[in-house]
N, C-alpha and C positions, 0 to 999 in steps of 0.2 A: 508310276513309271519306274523301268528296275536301272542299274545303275549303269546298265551297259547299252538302254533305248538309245536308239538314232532320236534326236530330236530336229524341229525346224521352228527358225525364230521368224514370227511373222509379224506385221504392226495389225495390231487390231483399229475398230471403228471408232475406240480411242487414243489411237495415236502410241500407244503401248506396246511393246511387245513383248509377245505372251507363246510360251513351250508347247509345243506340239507336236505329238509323236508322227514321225513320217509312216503313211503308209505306204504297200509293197509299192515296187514300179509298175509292173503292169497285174493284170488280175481277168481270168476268164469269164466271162456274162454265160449266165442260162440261155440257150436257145428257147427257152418255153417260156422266155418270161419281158417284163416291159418295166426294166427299174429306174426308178426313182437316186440317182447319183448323188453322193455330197462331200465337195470337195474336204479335204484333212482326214475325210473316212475313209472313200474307196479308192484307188490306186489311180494314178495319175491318166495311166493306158491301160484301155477297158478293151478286152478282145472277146470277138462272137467270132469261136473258129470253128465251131457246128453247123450244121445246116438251120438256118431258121425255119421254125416248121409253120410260123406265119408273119403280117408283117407286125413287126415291134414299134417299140417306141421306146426311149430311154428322155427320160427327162433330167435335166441339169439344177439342181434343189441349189435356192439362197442360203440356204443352213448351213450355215459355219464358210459359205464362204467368204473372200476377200478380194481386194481388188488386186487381179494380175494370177488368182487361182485358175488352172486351165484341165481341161481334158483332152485326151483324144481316145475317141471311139472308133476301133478299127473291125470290118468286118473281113473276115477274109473267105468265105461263102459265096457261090453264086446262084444260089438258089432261086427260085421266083417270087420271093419277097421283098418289100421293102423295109427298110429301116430310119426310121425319122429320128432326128435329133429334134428337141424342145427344150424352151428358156424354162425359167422358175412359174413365167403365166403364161402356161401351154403356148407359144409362139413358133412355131417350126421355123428353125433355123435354118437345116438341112436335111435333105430325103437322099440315100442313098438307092437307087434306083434297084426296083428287081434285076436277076441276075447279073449284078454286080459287085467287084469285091474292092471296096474304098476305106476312104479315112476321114472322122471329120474331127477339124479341132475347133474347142472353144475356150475362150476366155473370157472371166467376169470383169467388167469395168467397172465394179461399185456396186452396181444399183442391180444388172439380171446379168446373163451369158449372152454372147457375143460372139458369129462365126468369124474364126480368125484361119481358117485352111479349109482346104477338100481336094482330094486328087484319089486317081481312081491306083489300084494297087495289079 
């Protein structure tokens, strides 16, 4: 870490609290692809501002996160795909509908991800 990192002080699963470098605010998703998110790594707000060229999936990974760690995944496309949100054990959270251009949020309580929003944009 250099001496000018933004850092964020969080309580780990012992009760500690441990440095960690913030990452950017938001961050653009491949349209070609169906990733695997993890909180403290990829930016808070995850944008698909291409056209999906099929339907995805973006899974919400227990790695590194914490409780009160949140996403939101925003598609701004309306293309004829859809776009699923999934916990840590593939549980679909949220489907944003084909040709629709939405938002979902989620938040870890601990244990997986948890839909905490959705509205359409």
């Amino acid at each position: 870490m250099a001496a000018n990192d933004i850092v964020l002080l969080r309580e780990n699963a012992s009760a500690r609290f441990v440095n960690q470098a913030v990452p950017p605010v938001s961050s653009a998703l491949d349209a070609n692809g169906s990733p695997t998110i993890v909180a403290g790594t990829d930016a808070e707000t995850l944008i698909y501002s291409t056209t999906l060229t099929a339907d995805r999936v973006v899974t919400c990974s227990n790695t590194g996160a914490w409780k009160g760690a949140r996403f939101r995944i925003v598609r701004t496309d309306t293309a004829a795909q859809t776009l699923t949100v999934k916990d840590n054990s593939a549980v679909t959270l949220k489907v944003i509908p084909n040709s629709t251009a939405a938002f979902v949020d989620v938040v870890n309580n601990g244990t997986d991800w948890k839909l905490s929003g959705y509205g359409t944009l």
